[in-house]
Structures are given as C-alpha cells and as structure tokens.
Backbone as numpy.savetxt, mean C-alpha at the origin, in Angstrom:
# Nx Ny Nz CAx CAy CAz Cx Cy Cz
-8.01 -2.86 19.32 -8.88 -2.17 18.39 -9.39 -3.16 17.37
-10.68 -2.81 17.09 -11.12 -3.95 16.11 -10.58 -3.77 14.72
-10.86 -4.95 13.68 -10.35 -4.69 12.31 -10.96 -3.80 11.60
-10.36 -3.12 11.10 -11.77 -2.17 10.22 -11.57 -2.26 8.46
-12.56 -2.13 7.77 -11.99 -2.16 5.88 -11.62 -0.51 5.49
-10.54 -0.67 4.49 -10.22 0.74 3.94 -11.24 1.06 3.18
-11.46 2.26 3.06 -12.89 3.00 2.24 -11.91 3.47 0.63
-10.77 4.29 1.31 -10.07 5.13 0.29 -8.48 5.24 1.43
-7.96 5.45 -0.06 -6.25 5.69 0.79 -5.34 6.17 -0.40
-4.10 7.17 0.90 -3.89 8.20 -0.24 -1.84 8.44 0.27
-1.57 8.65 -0.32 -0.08 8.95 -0.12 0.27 10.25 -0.91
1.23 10.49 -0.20 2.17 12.14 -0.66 3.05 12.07 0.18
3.86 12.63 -0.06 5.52 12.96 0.67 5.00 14.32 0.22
6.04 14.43 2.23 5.98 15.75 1.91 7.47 16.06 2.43
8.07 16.96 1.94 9.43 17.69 2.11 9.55 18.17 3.21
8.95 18.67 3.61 9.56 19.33 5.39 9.80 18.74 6.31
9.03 16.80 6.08 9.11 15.87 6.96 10.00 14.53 6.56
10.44 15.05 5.14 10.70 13.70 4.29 10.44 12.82 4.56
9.12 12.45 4.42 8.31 11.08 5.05 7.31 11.16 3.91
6.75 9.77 3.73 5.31 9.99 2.58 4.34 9.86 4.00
2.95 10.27 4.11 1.98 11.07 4.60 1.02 9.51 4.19
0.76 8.44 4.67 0.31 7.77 3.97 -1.51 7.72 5.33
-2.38 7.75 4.39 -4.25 8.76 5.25 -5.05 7.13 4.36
-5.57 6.92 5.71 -6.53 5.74 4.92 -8.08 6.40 6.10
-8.98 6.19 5.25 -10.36 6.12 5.54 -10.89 5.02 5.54
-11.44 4.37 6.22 -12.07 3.26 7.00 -13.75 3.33 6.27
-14.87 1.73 6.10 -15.76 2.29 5.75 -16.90 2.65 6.68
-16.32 2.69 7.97 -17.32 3.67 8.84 -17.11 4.97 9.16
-16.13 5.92 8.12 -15.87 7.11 8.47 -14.54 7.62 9.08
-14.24 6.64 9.92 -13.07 6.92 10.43 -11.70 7.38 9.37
-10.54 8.44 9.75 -9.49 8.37 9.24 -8.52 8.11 10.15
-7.08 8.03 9.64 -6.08 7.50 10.26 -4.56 7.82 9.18
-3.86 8.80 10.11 -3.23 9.08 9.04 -1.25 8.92 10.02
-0.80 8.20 8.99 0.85 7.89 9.37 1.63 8.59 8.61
3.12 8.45 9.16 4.41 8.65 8.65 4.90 7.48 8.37
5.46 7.60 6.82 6.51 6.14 6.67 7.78 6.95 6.41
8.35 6.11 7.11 9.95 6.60 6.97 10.36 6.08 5.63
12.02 6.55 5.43 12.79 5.62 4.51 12.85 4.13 4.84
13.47 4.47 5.89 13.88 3.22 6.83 12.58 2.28 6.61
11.80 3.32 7.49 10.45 1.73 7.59 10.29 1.14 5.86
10.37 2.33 5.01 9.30 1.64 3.65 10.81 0.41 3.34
11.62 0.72 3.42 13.07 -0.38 3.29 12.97 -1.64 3.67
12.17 -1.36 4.73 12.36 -2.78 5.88 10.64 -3.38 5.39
9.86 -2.45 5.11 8.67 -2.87 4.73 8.32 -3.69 3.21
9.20 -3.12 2.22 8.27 -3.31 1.06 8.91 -5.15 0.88
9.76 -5.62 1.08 9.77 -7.27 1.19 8.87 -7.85 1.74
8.42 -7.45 2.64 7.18 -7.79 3.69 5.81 -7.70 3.07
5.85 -6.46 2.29 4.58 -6.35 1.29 4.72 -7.18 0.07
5.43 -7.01 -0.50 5.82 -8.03 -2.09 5.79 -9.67 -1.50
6.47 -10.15 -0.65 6.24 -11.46 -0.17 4.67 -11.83 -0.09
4.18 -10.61 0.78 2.82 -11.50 1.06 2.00 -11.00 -0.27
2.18 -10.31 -1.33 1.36 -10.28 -2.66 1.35 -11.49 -3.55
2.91 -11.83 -3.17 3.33 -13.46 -3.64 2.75 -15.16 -3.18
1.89 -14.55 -1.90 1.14 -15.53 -1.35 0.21 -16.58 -2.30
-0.80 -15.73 -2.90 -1.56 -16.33 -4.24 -1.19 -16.55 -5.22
-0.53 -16.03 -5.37 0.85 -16.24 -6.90 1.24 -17.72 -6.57
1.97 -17.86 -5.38 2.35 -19.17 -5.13 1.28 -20.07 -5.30
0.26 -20.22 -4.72 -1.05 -21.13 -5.09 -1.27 -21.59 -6.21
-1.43 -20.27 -6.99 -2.31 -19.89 -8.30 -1.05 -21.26 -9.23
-0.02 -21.03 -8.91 1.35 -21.96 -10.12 2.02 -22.97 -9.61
1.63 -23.18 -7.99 1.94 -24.31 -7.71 2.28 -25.81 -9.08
0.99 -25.61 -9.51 0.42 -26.77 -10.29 1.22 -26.99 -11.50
1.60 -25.41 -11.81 2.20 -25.37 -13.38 3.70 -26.01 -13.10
4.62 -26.73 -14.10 5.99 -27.20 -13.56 6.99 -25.97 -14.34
6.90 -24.57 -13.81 7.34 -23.60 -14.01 9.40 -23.53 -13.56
10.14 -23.74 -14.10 11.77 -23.96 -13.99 11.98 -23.27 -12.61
11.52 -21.88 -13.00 11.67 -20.57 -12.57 10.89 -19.64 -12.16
11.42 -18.68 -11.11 10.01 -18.07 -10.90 10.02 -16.92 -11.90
9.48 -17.09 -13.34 9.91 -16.02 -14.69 7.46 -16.03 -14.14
7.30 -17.10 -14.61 5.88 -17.36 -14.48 5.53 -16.90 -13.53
6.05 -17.08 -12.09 5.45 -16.35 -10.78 5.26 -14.76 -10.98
6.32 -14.30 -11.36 6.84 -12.90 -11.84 5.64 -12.40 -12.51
5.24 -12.91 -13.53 4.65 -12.81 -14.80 3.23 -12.28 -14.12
2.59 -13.82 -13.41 1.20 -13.67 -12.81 1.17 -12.48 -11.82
2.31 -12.35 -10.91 1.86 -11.24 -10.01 2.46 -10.11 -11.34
2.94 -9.32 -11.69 2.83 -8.19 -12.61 1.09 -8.25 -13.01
0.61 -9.39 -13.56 -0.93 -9.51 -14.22 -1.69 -9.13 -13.31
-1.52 -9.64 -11.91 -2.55 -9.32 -10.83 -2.23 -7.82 -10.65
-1.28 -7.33 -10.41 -1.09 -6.05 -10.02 -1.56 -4.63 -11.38
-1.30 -5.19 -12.67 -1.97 -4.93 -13.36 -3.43 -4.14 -13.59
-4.03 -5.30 -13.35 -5.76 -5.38 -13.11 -5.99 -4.86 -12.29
-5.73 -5.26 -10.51 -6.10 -4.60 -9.46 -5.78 -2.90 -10.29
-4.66 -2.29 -10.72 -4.75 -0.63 -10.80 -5.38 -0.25 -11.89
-5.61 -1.29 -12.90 -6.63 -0.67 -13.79 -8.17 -0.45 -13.26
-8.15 -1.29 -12.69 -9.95 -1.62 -12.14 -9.51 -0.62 -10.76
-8.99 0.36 -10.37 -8.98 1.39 -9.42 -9.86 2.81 -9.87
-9.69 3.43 -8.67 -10.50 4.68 -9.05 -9.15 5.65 -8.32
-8.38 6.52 -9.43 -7.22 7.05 -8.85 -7.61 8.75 -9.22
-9.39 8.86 -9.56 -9.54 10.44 -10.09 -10.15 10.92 -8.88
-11.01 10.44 -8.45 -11.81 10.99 -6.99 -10.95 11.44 -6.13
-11.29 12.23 -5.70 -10.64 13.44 -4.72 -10.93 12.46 -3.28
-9.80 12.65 -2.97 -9.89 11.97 -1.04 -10.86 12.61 -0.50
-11.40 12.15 0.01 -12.31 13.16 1.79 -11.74 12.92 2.53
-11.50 13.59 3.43 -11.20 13.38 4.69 -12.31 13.55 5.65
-11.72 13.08 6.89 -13.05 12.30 7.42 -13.44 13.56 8.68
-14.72 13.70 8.95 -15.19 14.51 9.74 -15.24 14.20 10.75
-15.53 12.91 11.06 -14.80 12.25 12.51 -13.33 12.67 13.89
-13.25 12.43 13.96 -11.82 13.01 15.07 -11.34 11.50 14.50
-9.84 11.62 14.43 -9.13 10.44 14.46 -9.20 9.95 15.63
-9.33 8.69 15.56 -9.02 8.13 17.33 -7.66 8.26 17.86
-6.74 8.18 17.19 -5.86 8.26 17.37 -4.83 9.47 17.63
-5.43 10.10 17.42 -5.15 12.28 17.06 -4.67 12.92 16.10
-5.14 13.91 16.21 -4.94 14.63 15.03 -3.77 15.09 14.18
-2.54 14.69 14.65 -1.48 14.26 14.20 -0.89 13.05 13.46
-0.14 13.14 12.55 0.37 11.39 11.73 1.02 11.01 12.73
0.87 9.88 12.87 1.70 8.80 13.40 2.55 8.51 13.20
3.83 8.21 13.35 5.29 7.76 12.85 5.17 6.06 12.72
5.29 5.45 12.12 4.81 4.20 12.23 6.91 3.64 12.87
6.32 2.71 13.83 7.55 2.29 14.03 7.64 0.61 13.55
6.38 -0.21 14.20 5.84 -1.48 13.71 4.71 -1.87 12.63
5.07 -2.74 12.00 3.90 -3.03 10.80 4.08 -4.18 10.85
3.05 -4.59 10.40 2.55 -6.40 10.07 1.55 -6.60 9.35
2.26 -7.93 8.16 0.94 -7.76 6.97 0.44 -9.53 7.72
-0.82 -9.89 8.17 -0.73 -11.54 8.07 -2.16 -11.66 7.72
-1.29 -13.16 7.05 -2.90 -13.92 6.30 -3.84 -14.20 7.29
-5.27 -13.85 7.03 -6.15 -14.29 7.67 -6.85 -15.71 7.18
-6.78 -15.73 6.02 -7.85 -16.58 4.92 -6.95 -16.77 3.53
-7.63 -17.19 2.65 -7.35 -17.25 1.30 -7.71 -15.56 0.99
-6.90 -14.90 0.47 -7.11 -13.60 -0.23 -7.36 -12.47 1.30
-6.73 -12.79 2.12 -7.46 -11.97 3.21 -6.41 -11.60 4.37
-5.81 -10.62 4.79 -5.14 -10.23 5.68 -5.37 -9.01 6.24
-4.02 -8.99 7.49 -4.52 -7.94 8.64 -3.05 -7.45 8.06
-2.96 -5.78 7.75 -2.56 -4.85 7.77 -2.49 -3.79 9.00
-1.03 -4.28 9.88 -1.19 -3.47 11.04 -0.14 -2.24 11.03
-0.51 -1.25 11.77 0.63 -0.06 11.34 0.65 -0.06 13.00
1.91 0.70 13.86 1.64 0.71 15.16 3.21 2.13 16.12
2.94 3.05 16.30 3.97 3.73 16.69 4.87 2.75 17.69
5.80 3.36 17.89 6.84 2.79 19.10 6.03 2.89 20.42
4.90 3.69 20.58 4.71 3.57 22.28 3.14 4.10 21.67
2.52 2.84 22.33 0.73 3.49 22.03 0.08 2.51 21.38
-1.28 3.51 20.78 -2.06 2.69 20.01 -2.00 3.01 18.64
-1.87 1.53 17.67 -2.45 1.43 16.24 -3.17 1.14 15.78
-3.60 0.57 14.69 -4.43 -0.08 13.89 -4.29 -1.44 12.95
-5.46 -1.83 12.73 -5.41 -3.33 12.42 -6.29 -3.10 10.82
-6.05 -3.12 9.95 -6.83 -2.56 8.50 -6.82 -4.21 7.77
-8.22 -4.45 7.78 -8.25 -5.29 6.89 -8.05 -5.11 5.31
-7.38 -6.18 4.91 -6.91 -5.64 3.09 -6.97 -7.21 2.38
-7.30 -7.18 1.14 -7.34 -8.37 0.29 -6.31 -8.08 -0.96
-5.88 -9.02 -1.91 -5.15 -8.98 -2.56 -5.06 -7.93 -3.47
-6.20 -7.22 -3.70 -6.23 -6.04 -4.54 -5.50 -4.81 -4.47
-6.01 -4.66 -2.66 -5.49 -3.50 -1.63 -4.28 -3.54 -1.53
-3.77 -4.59 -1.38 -2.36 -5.09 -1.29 -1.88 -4.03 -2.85
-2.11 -4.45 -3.65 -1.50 -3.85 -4.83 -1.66 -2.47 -4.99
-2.88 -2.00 -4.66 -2.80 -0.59 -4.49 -1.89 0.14 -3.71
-1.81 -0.57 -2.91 -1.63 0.05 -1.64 0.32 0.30 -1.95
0.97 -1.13 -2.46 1.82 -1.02 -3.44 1.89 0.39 -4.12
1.34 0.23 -5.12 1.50 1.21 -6.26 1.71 2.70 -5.74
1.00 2.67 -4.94 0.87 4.34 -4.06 2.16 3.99 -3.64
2.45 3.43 -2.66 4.17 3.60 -1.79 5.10 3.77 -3.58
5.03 3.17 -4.01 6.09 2.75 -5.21 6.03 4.19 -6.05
4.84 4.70 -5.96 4.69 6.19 -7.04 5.48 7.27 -6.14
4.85 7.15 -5.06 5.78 8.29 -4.03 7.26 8.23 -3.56
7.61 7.06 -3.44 9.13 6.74 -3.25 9.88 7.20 -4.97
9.04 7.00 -5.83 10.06 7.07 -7.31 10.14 8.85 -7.78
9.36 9.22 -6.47 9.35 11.00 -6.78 10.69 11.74 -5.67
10.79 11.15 -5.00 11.82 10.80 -3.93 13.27 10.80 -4.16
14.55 11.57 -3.71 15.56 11.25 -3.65 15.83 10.52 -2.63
15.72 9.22 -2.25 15.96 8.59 -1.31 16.82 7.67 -1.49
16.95 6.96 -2.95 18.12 6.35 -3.51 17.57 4.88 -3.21
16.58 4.78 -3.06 15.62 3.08 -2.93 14.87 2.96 -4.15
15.03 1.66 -4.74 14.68 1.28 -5.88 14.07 0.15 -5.31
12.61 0.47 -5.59 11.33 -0.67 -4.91 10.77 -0.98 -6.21
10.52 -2.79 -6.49 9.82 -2.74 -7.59 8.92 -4.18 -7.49
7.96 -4.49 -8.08 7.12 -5.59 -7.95 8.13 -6.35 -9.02
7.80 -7.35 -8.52 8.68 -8.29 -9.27 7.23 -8.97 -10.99
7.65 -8.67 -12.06 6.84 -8.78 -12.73 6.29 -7.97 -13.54
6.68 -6.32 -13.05 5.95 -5.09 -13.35 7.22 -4.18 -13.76
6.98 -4.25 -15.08 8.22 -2.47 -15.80 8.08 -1.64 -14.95
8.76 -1.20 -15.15 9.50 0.43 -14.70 8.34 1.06 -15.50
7.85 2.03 -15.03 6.69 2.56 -15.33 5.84 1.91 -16.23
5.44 1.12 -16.15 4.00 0.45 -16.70 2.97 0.45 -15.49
3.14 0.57 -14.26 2.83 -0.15 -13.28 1.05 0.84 -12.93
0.62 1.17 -14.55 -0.63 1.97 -14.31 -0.52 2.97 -13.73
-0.34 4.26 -14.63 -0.15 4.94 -14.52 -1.22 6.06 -14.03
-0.94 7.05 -13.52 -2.22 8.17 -13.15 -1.96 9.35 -14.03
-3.44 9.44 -14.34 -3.77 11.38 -14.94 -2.26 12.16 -14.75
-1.87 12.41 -15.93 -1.07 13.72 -15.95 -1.39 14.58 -15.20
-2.86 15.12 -15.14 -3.05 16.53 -15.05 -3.13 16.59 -13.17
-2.56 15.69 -12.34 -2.74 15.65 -11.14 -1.42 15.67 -10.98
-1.38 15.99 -9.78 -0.05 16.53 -8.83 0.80 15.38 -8.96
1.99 15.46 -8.79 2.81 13.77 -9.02 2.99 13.21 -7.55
3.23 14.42 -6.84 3.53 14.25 -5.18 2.38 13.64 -4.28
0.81 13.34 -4.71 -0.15 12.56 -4.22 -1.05 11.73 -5.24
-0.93 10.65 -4.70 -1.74 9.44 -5.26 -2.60 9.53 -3.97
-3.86 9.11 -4.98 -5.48 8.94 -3.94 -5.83 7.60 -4.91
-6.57 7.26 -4.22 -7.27 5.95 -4.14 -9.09 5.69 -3.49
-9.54 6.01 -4.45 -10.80 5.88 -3.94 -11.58 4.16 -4.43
C-alpha cells in the first residue's frame, strides 16, 4: 500500500473493548481506524519517544550538554509548540469513503515508526494476519500523535505511566474543558 499523509486523527478508549479506538483520516479522504492494546501502547510508546528524540539528538549534538537534562528540555519545547500550534476544537469527520481495510478497527498487532529523511518518517500500524498501513508523519505528528495516546491512557486504569521525557505531568497542552475527556481529535 502506498504512503499516505494524515489529514486529522483522533483517539478514545472505549470500555467495552478496553482498547483506545485510535481513527486517522488520510488527505485523500480515506479513513482507517485501529485498536491499541495495553500491551501494544507498552511495547510502543519507547519506540515513539525514541524516534521524537531523533532531532533532539541533532538539534544538541553541538551543545557540550553533561546530561541529557538539555535533551529533555528541547524535546518538552518541541512537543510544546507542536500542541499549541494544533487544532484540538474541530470536530473529526469521518470519512465517506469505505475503509479499505473494513469497516471494523483493526487490532494492531505490528507497528513501526522509521526515518525516512531529516524530520520525516513512515508510521506503520499492521494486524497479525493481513493488510496495514504505511502513514507518513513528521516531527510534529509525532507529538500529536503522542499527546492523544498519553491523554487517553491517563483516563485509563491500566496502571502505565507514559511520559515524554521533558514534559510535566499535565502541562503537556491541555484541551477545552468543555469536551469529553474520553476523546481527543486532532484536526
């Protein structure tokens, strides 16, 4: 399947499945919507925080930093910005298209984040038997994409404590009160 860019993407857990519901829209229309387990987001979010740390590493190479207190520092800043400069009020669409994939979430069993470029990777999600997807994402997405898993897991009795390295305990840009706590959207 070819790479495609996210348009909008949205997470919620939902209780009957105890899974977060994680729906990305593509910008040719397409949707595509998974299950993340406990398990997977466990085994996943090192995998995500490492590769957010990719440019971080670049960016301080240069500086003669002891410790990574500075690495810390810059990615909290990047992650920062990326959710201020978000749009977390727009209502999702969902897509009028047929999923290619069907009209059911996917259980994700495999994922893979890899660099393509400077600032540029392939975001793959993929069940145990079948077809997935290949979502192109840049360092921004990366953080969003963060923040959503990290808002829905902290609503969660799951007993996993996921955190960007750099970023308070709730500072991490926060969303509208007046919206549901159980879904973050991302337009």
């Amino acid at each position: 399947m070819s790479t495609q860019q996210i348009h909008q993407l949205q997470a919620s857990y939902s209780p009957g499945e105890d899974r977060i519901l994680l729906r990305f829209n593509t910008t040719d229309g397409v949707e595509f919507q998974f299950w993340l387990t406990r398990l997977f987001i466990k085994k996943f979010w090192p995998n995500l925080v490492s590769t957010m740390e990719v440019n971080v590493q670049q960016q301080t190479e240069s500086s003669n930093a002891p410790d990574s207190s500075l690495k810390d520092k810059v990615l909290g800043f990047m992650h920062q910005a990326a959710v201020e400069n978000a749009n977390f009020s727009t209502d999702y669409e969902p897509s009028k298209i047929p999923c290619p994939l069907g009209e059911s979430p996917i259980l994700v069993h495999r994922a893979g984040l890899h660099a393509k470029e400077v600032n540029s990777f392939t975001l793959s999600l993929h069940p145990e038997v079948g077809y997935g997807v290949e979502l192109g994402v840049d360092q921004n997405l990366l953080h969003l994409l963060s923040k959503l898993i990290h808002d829905a897991v902290a609503q969660i009795d799951w007993g996993l404590v996921i955190q960007i390295p750099g970023v308070e305990v709730g500072s991490s840009g926060s969303v509208s009160g007046d919206e549901d706590l159980q879904v973050r959207r991302l337009h």
